[in-house]
DRENDRENRO-481813 format. One line per 10 residues: number of its first residue (from 1); for each residue z, x, y of N, C-alpha, C, O, CB. Coordinates in nm, 4 decimals, m for minus. Glycine has a CB too. Example, Ala and Ser with C-alpha at 12.3 -4.5 7.8 and 13.67 -1.06 7.14 Angstrom:
// residues 2
1 = 0.7800,1.3190,m0.5690,0.7800,1.2300,m0.4500,0.7800,1.3200,m0.3300,0.8465,1.4236,m0.3319,0.9046,1.1308,m0.4473 | 0.7080,1.2850,m0.2250,0.7140,1.3670,m0.1060,0.7870,1.2900,0.0030,0.8039,1.3409,0.1138,0.5725,1.4084,m0.0598
END
This chain:
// residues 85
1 = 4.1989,1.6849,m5.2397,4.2505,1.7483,m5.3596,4.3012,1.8877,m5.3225,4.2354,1.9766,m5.2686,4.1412,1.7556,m5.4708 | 4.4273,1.8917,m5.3597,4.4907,2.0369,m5.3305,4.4045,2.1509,m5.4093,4.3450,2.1225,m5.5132,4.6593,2.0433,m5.3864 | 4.4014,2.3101,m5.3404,4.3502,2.3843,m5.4307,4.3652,2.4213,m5.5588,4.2753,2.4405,m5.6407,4.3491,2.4525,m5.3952 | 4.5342,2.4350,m5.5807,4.5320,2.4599,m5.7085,4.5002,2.3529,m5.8323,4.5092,2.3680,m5.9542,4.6457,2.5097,m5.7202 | 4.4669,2.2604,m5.7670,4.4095,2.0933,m5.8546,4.2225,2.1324,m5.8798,4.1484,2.1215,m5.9775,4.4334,1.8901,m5.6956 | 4.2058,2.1714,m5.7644,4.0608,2.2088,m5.7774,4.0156,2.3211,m5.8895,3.9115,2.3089,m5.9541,4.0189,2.2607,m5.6392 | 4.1280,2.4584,m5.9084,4.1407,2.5544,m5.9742,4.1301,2.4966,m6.0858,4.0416,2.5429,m6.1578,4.2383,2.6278,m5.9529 | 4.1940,2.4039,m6.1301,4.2325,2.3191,m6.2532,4.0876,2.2530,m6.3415,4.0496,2.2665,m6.4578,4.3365,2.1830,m6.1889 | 4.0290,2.1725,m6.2152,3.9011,2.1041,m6.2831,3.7871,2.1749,m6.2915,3.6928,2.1353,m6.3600,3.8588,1.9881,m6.2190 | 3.7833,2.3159,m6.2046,3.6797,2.4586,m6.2836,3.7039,2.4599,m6.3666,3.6286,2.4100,m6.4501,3.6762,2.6003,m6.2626
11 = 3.8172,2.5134,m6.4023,3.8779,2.5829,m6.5626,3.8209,2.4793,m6.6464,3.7486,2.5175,m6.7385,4.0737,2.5955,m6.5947 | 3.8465,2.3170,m6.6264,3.7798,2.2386,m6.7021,3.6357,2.2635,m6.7728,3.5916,2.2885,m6.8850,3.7766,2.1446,m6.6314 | 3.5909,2.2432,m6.6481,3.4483,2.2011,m6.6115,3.3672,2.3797,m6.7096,3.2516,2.3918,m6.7500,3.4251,2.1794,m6.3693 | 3.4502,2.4568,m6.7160,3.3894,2.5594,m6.7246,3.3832,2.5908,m6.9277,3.2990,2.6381,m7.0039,3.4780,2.6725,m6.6122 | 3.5329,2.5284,m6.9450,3.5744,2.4871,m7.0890,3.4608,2.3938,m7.1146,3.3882,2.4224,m7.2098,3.7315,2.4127,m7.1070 | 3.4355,2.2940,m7.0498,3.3524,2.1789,m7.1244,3.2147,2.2433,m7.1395,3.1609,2.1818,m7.2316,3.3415,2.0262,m7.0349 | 3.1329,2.3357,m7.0948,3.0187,2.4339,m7.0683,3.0283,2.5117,m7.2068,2.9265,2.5252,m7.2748,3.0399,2.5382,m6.9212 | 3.1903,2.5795,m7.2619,3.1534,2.6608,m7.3751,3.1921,2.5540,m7.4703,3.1707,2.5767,m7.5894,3.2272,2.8107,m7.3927 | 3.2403,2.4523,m7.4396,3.2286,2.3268,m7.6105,3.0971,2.2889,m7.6352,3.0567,2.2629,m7.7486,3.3128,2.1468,m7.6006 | 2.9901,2.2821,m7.4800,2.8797,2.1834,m7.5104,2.7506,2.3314,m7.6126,2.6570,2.3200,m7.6916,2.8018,2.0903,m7.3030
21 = 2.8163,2.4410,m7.5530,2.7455,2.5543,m7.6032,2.7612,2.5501,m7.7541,2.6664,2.5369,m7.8314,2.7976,2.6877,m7.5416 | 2.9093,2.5642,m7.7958,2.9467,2.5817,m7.8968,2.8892,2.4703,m8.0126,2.8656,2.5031,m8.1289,3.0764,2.5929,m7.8732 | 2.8703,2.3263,m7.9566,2.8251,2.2255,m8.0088,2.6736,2.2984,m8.0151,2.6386,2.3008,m8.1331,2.8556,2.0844,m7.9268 | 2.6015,2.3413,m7.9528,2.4915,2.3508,m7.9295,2.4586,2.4792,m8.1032,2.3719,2.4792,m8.1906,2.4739,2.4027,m7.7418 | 2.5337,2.5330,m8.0865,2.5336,2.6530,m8.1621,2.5414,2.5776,m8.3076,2.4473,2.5998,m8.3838,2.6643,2.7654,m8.1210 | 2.6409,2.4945,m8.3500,2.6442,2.4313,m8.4903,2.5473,2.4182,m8.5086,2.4841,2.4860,m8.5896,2.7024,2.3231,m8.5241 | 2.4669,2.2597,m8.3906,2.3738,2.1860,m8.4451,2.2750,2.2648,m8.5147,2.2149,2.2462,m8.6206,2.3194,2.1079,m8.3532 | 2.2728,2.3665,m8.4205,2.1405,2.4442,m8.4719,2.1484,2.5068,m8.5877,2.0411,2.5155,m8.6474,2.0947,2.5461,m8.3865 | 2.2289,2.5473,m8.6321,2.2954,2.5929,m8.7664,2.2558,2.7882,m8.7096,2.1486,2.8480,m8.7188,2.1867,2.5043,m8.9596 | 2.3344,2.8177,m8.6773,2.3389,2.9472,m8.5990,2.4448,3.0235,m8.6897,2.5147,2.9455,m8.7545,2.3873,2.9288,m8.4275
31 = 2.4679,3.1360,m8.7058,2.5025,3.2273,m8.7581,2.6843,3.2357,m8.7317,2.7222,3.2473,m8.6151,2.4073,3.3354,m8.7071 | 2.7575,3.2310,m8.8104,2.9753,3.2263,m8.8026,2.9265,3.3245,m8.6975,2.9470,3.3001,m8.5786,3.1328,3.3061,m8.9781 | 2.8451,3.4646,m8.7466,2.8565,3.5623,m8.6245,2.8113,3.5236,m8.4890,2.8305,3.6118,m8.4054,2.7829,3.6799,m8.6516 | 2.7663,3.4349,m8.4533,2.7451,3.3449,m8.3163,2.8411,3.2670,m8.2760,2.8677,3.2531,m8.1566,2.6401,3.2543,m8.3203 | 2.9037,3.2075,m8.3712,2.9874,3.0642,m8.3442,3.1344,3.1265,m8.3307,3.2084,3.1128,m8.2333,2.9766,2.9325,m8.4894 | 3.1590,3.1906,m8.4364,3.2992,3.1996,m8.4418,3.3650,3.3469,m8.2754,3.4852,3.3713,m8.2652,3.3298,3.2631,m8.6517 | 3.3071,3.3850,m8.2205,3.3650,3.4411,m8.0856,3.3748,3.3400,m7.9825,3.4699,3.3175,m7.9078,3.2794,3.5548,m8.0273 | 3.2523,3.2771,m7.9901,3.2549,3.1418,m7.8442,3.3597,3.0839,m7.8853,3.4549,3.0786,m7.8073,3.1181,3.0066,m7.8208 | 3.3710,3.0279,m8.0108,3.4809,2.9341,m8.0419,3.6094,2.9933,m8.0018,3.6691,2.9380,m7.9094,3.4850,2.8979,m8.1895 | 3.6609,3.0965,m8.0565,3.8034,3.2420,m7.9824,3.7666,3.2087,m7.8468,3.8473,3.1362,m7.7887,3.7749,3.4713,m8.0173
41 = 3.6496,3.2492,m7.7734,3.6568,3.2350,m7.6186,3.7107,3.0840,m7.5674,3.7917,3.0688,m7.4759,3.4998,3.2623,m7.5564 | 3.6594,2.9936,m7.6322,3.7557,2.8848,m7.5934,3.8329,2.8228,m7.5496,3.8627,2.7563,m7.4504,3.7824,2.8637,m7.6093 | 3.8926,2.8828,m7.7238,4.0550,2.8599,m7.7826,4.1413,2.9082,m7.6408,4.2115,2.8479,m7.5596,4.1032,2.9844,m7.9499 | 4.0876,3.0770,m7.6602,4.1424,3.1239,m7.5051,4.1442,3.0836,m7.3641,4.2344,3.1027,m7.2825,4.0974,3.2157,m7.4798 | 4.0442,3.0315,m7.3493,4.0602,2.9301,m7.2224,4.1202,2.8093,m7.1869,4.1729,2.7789,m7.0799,3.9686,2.8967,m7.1937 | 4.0992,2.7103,m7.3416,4.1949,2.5963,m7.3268,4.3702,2.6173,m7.3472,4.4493,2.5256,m7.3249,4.1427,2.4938,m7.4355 | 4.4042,2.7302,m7.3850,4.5147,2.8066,m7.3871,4.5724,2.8529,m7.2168,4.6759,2.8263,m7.1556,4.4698,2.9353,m7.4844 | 4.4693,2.9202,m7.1873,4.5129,2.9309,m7.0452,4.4999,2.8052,m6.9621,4.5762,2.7837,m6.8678,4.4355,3.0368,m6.9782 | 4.4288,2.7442,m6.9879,4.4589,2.6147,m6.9061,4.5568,2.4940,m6.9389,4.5959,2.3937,m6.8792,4.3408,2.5538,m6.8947 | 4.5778,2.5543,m7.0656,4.7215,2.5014,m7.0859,4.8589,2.5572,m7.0291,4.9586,2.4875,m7.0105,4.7398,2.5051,m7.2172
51 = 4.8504,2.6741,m7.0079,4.9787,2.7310,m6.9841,4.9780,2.7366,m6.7613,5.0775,2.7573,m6.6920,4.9790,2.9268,m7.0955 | 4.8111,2.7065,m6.7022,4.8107,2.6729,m6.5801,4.8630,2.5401,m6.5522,4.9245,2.5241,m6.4468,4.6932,2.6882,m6.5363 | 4.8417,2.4101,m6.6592,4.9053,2.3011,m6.6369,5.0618,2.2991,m6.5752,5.1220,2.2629,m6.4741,4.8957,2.2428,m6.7564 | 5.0876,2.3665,m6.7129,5.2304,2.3803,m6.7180,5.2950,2.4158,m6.6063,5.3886,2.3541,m6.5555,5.2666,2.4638,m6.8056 | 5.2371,2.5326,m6.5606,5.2823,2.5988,m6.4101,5.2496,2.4958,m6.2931,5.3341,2.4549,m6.2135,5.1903,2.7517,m6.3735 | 5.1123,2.4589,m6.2937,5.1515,2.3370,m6.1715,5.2785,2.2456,m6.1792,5.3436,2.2429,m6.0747,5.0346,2.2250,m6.1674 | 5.3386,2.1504,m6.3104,5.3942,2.1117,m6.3263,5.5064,2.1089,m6.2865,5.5670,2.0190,m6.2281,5.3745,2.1147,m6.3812 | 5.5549,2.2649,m6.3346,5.7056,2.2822,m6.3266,5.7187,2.2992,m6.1726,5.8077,2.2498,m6.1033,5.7694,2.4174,m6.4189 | 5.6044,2.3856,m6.1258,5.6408,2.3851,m5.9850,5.6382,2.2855,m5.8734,5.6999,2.2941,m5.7673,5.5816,2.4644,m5.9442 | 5.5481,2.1779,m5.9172,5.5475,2.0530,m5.8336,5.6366,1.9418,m5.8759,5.6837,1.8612,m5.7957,5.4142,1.9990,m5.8285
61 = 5.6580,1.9396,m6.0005,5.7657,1.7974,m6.0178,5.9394,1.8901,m6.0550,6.0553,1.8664,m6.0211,5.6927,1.6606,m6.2096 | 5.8808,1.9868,m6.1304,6.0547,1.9920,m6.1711,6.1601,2.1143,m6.0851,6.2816,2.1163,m6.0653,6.0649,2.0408,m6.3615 | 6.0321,2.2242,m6.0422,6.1208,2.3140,m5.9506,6.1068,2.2425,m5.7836,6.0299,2.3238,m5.7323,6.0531,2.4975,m5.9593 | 6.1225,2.1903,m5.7289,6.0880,2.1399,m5.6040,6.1542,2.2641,m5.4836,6.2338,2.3511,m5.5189,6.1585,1.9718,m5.5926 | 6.1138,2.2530,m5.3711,6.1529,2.3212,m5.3092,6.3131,2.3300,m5.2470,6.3780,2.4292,m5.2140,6.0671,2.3115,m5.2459 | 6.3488,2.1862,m5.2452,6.4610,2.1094,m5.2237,6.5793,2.1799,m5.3504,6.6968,2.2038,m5.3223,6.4129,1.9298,m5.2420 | 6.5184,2.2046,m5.4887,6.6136,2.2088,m5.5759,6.5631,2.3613,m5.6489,6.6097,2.3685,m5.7626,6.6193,2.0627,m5.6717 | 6.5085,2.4415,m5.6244,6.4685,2.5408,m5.7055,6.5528,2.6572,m5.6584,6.5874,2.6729,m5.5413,6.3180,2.5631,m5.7012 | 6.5895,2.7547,m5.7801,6.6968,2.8971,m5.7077,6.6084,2.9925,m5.7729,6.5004,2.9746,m5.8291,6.9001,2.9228,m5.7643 | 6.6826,3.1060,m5.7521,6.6297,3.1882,m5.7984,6.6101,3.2371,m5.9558,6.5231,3.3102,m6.0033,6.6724,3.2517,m5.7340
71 = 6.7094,3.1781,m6.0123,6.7459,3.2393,m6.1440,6.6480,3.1026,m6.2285,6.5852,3.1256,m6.3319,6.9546,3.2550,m6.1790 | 6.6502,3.0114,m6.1848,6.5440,2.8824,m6.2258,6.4022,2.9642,m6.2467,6.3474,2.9887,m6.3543,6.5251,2.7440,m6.0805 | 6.3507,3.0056,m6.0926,6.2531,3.0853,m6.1337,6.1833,3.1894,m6.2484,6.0857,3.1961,m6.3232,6.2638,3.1229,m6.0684 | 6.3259,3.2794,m6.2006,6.3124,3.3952,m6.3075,6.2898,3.3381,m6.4457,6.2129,3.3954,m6.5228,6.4457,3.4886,m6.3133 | 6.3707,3.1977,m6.4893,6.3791,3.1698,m6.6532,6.2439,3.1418,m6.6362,6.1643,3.2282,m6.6729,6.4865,3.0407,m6.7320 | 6.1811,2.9871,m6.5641,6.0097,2.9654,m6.5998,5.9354,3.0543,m6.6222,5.8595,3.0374,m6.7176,5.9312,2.9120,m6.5097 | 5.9234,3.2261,m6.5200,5.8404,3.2900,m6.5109,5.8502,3.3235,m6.6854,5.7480,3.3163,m6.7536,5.8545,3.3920,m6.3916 | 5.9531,3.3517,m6.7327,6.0004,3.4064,m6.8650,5.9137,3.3611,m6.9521,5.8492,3.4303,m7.0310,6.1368,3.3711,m6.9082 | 5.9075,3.1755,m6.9334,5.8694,3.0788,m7.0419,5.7510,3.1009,m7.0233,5.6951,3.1295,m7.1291,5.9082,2.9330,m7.0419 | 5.6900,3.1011,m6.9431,5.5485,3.0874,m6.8953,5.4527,3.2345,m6.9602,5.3432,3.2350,m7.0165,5.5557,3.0803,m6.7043
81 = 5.5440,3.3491,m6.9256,5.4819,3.4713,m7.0512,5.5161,3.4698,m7.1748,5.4850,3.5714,m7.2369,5.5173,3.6112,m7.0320 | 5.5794,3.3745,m7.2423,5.5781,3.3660,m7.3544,5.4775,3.2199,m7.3614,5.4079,3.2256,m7.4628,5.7270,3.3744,m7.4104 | 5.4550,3.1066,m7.2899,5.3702,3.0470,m7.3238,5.2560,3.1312,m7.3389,5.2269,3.1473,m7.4574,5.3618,2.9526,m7.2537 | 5.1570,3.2099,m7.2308,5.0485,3.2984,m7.2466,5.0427,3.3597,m7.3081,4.9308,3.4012,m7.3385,5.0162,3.3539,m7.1866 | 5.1292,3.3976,m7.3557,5.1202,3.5231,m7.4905,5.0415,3.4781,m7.6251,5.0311,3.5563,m7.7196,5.2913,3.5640,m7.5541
END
């Protein structure tokens, strides 16, 4: 498994840790002021690991090395801070 694939299934693995928390936090019937930041911390992580997908993506199937310029670049980098944003 390439590294940045490995990078990928932390970020997972690390997301699935604050859902099982966050689950953990309902059941118990815990306080919005408990629940509702983990839940934001999340959101924020499955966000960034959405917008890391993306970047493996473009760079392994659609910018290839064979076909990528410069100005290709420059636009993704563009999309990619407005995806994170």
């Amino acid at each position: 498994m390439k590294d940045e694939c490995k990078k990928l299934v932390t970020h997972i693995s690390r997301l699935e840790g604050q859902l099982r928390s966050l689950k953990e936090k309902i059941e118990n019937d815990q306080s919005c002021e408990n629940i509702v930041p983990l839940a934001l911390s999340a959101t924020k992580s499955f966000d960034s690991l959405r917008a890391k997908m993306l970047e493996h993506f473009v760079k392994n199937q659609l910018l290839t090395d064979s076909n990528v310029d410069v100005k290709s670049w420059e636009h993704f980098q563009e999309l990619l801070k407005l995806v994170k944003a």
